[in-house]
N, C-alpha and C positions, 0 to 999 in steps of 0.2 A: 281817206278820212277814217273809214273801220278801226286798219291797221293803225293809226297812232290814236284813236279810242282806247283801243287794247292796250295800247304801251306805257298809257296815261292811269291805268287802273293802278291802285296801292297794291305794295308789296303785301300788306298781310294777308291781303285778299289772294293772290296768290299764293302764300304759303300755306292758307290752310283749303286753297282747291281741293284739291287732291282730298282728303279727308271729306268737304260736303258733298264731290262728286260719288263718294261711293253710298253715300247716304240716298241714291236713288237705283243704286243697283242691289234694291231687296232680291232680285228673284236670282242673283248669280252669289257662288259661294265668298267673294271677297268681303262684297257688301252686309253679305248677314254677318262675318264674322267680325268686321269691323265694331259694326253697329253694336251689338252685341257686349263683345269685349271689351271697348272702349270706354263704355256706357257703363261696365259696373267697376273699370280701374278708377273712371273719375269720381265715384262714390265712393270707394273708398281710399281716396288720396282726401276729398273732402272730409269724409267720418274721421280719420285717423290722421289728422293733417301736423298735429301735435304732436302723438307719439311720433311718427314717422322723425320729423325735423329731429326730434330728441334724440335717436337713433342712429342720425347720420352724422349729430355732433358727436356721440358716444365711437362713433367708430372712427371718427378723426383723432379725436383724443388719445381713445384706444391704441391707433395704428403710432400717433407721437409717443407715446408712454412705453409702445412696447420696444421703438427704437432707442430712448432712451432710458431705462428701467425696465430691460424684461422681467427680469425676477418680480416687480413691484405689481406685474401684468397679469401674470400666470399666479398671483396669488392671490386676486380677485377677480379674473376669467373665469365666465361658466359658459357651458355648451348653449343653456337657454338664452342668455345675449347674442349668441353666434346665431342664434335660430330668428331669433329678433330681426337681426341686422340682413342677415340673407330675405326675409320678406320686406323689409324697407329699401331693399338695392331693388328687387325682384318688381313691386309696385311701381318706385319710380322710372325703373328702367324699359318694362314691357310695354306702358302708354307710347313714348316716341317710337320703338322698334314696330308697333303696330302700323303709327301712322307711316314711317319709312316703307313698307311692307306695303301698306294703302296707296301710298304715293307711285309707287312703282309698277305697283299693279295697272293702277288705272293712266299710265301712262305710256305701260309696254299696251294695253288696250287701245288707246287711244292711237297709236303706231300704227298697229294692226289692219284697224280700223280704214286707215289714210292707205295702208301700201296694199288693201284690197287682199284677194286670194291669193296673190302674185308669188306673197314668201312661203318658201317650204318648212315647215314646223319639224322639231326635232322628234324624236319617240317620248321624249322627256313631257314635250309641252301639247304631245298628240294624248299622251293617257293624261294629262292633267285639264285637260279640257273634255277629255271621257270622264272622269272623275268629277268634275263640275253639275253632269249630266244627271247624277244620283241625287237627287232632294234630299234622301234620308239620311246618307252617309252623311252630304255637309251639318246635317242638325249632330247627327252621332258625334262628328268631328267636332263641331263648336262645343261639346255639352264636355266629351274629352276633354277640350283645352280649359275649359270652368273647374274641372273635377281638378285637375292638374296644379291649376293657380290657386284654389283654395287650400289645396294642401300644400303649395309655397307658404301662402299667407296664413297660416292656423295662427302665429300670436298673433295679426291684427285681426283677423274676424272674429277668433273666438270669443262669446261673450265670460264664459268662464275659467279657470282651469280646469283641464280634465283629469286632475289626479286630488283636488283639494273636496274634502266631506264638509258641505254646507250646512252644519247644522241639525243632520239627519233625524233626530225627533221629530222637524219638524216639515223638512223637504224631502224625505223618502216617501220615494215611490208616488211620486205627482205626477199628477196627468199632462197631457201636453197642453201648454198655452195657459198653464196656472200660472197666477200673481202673489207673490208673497211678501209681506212688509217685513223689512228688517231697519233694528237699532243702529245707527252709527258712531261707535266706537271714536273716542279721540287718538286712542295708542294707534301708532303706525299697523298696520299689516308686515309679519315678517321682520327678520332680524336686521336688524338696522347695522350696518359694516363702520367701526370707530374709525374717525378722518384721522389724518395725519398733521400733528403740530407744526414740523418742518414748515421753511418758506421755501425750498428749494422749486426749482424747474419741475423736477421729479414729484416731489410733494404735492404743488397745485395742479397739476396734470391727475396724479394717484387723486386726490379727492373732487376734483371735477368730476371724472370715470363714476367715480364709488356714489355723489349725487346723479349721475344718469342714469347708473345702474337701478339703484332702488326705484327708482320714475317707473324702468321699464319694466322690472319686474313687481311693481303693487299696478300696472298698466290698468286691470279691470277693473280693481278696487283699492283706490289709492290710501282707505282708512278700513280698517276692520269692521265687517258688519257681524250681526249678531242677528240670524232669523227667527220669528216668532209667531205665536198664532193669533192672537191677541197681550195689548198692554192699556193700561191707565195710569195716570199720574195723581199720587197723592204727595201731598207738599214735595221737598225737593227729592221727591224718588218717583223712578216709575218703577210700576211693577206688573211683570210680563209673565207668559206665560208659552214654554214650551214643552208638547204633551202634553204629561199629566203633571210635568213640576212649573211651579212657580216661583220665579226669583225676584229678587229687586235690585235696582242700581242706583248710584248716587245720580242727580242730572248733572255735576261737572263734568262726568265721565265720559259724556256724550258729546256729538257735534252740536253747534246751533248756541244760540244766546240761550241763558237759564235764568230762573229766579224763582221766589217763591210765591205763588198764588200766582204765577205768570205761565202761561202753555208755552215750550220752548219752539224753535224754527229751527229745522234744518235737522233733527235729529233722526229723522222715519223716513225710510224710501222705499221703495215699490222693485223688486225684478220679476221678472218676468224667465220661465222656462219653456222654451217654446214647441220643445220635444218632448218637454216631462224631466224625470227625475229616478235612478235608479234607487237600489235598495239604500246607499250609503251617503244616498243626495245630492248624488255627481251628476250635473246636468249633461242631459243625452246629447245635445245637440254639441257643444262644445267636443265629448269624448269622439262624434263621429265624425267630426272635423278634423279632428288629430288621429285619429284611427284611420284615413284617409293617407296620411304619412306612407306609413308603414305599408297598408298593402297597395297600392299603388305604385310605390318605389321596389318595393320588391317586384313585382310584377316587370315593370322596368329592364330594373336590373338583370334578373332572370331569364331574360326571354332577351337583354345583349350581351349575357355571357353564350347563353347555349346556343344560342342562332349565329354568334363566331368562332364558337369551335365545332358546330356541324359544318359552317362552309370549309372550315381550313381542312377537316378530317374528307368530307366530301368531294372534293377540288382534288386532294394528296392523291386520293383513293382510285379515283376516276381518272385522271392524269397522265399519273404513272405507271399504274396495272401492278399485275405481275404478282407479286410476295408482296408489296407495300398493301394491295387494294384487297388482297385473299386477307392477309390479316387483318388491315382495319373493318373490312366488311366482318368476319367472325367475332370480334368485339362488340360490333353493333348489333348482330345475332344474339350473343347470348346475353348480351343488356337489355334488349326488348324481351326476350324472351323471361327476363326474369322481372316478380310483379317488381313494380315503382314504390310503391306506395309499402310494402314490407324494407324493402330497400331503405327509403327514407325513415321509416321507424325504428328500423338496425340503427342504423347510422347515427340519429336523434338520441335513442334508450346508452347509447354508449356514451356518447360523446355532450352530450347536452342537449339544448334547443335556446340557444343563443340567434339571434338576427342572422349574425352574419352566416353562420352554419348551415340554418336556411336558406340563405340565400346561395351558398355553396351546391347543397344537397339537392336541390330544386333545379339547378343549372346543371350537375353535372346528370341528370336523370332524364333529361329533356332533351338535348339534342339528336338522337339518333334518327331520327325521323327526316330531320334537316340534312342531315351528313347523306342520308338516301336519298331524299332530293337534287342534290345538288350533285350525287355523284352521276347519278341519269342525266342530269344535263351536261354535264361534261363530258361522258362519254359519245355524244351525238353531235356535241359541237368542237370535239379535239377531231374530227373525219373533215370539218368544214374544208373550205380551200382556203380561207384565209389565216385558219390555223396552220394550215400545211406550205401559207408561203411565208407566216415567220419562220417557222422552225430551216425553211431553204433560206433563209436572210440569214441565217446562224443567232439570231436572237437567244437569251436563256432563257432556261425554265420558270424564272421570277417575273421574267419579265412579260413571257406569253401567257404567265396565270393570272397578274396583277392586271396586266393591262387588256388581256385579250377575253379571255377565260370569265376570271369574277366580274366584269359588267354585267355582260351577258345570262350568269346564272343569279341575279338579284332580283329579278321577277319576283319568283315562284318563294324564292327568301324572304322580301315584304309582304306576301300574299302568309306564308308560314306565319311570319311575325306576329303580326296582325290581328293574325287568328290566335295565337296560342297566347295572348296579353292578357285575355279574360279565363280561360285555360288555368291558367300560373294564380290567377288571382281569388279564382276561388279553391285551387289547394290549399294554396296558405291558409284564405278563410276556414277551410275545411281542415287543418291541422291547428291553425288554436283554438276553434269550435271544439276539440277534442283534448286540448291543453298540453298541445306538444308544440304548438307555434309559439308567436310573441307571450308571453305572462305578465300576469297582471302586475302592478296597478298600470304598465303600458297599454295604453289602449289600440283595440287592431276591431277590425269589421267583425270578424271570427270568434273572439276572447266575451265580443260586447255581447253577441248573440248567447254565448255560454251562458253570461253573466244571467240572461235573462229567462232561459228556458225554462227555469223551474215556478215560474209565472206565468208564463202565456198567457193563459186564460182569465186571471186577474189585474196583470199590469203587461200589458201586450205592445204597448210601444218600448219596451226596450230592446227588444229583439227585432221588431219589426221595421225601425227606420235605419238599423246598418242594413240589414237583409235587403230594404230598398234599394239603399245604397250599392250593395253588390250587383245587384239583381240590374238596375243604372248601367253601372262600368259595363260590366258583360255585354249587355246587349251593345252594347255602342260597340266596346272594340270587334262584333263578330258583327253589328252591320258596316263601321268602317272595313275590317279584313272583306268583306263581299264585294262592297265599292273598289277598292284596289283589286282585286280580283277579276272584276268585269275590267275594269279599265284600262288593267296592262294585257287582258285578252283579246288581240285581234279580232276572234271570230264573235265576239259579246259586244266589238261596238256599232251604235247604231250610225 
């Protein structure tokens, strides 16, 4: 009778098990990260439920329009749509892959559980169950994957742009958690793109695109405001005041019903900066949102270009011996040997301080460390016996490295990784703090704190919430590198 109890329950009840089972497993890493994550994509699928939909039509249309009128595509394509559209795939896609990921978990648990001690666990799921063991790591881990998806989603969370000046009379240099009323504007925000008369296929496609464009790009403020410090209205003007000057406007010009001797509606609204406001009234919180981009993907990127060519140079080195490992080892000699950081400033004063350069210059300076690593393990495990019965199998060299070789020296690589993500991420901060990284008006954690130094002691949250911000990343990626360190350590687990 149990058993067809169970059989009798509804399907949706089953499909979303798996999701409220992990909702009692606070104290193990699946459950907090579930809970967690899940918890703030649904907020913002709810916040943003609008834009998002507008989004995904713009990219259907987009992806039609470019099939059939590329030219028509690429001459109203901008990178900031492409930015758009990867945080709306990003949103809707991450909620199911969590729960898939939830489901699984608590199911290979649930297995576990049934088939007792009895299975032999791999080395894979012996350090991920050492790695579970770390409290601190899984919060470091969860606060990484936040840090990560905000900087997916910067056009939907931002509340502002981080390159557009508000007004700056009257929003420079505000404190955090000011409110400022601003006028509403009837003219659009931003250059309005002229539709196309044509009826064609192409035609209504091109001016669909061109109406979801403008949606997506006035997203914050879909009419132009005007911020002020104080205004009053006399007959049909009001007259406002920002600074020391004072202007006046017509009230048709404004949002809201107008008339005369009549107070209008809808014309005055309220935002709110929740970080404050720099010198040129670019709100902080937005720029360190987007600033979050840049060094984090750098960081990234940097740390898997250099961490795959120290295995490949390390693996080559150690492997083969002889003239391949004397020379590549003498390269990695006098690369360390010579400082980094003048290296990178050659390199930069000649050649620019473009992104990607960085991102070049940063990787190729980073690896030797790794290629040292890696070639000590391969010298200790090419003696093993089981390297020495492929090589009597007559196996090749590709195949005893790929297959036998690089498993085995990935440890001590993630443990490198790991640790060197916060590493990489405050050079960068530390080379456009100096105005040789990202440059303005792009915003980077390093450039914002520039922007703010000659203030500190006056207006101190502009330097002070990226510096958080970095100050965040770091510690997390070197208490995650500690976690993975203990975890693929034999003699560290408990």
């Amino acid at each position: 009778m149990k058993e067809q109890k169970n059989n009798d329950r509804p399907q949706l009840y089953d499909l979303l098990q798996p999701g409220f089972g992990l909702l009692f497993m606070k104290k193990k890493g699946p459950g907090l990260f579930f809970i967690i994550s899940f918890t703030l994509f649904l907020a913002i699928l709810f916040w943003r439920h609008q834009l998002i939909l507008v989004s995904i039509r713009s990219l259907i249309t987009g992806t039609a329009l470019l099939v059939t009128s590329p030219v028509s595509f690429r001459q109203i394509f901008t990178y900031e749509i492409l930015e758009i559209w990867i945080a709306s795939l990003y949103a809707l896609l991450v909620p199911p892959l969590l729960f898939w990921l939830s489901a699984r978990t608590l199911k290979k648990a649930r297995a576990e559980k049934e088939e007792g001690k009895e299975k032999e666990l791999s080395l894979k799921e012996i350090g991920w169950q050492s790695f579970k063991k770390h409290t601190i790591a899984l919060y470091a881990s969860v606060t990484v994957f936040i840090l990560y998806s905000v900087a997916f989603l910067a056009p939907l969370v931002s509340p502002f742009s981080p390159f557009e000046q508000q007004d700056f009379l009257v929003t420079a240099y505000k404190q955090p958690f000011t409110r400022i009323d601003a006028l509403v504007l009837n003219e659009q925000k931003g250059v309005t793109i002229p539709l196309r008369k044509g009826n064609t296929r192409s035609d209504r496609l091109t001016n669909a695109l061109i109406s979801d464009f403008q949606v997506l790009k006035t997203r914050n403020e879909p009419q132009k405001l005007r911020f002020i410090d104080s205004y009053r209205i006399e007959g049909n003007s009001v007259i406002y005041k920002q600074g020391h000057r004072e202007k006046v406007i017509p009230l048709d010009k404004l949002a809201g019903e107008s008339g005369y001797g009549k107070a209008p509606s809808g014309f005055i609204v309220t935002r709110s900066f929740f970080l404050g406001t720099d010198q040129y009234g670019r709100d902080i919180l937005s720029r360190v949102i987007y600033g979050s981009r840049i060094s984090l993907s750098i960081g990234f990127l940097v740390v898997l270009i250099s961490v795959t060519l120290g295995t490949v140079v390390g693996i080559s080195s150690g492997y083969f011996g002889g003239i391949v490992d004397n020379t590549l080892m003498r390269i990695v000699d006098i690369l360390i040997a010579f400082p980094a950081l003048f290296l990178i400033l050659i390199i930069i004063a000649t050649f620019g301080n473009s992104i990607f350069l960085i991102v070049i210059t940063l990787s190729f300076t980073g690896w030797m460390g790794v290629a040292r690593i890696v070639r000590s393990q391969v010298l200790s495990l090419k003696e093993q016996e089981f390297i020495l019965a492929a090589k009597s199998l007559g196996l090749s060299n590709l195949r005893i490295i790929f297959r036998h070789l690089m498993p085995n020296t990935l440890t001590p690589v993630i443990v490198a990784a790991t640790l060197r993500i916060g590493s990489i991420i405050l050079t960068e901060a530390g080379l456009s703090f100096l105005g040789l990284g990202v440059q303005p008006p792009t915003p980077s954690w390093g450039n914002i704190i520039n922007e703010g130094r000659d203030s500190l002691l006056n207006h101190w949250w502009i330097s002070t919430f990226p510096g958080i911000a970095i100050l965040t990343t770091v510690v997390c990626f070197n208490l995650i590198g500690d976690g993975v360190r203990d975890a693929l350590d034999p003699r560290m687990r408990g």
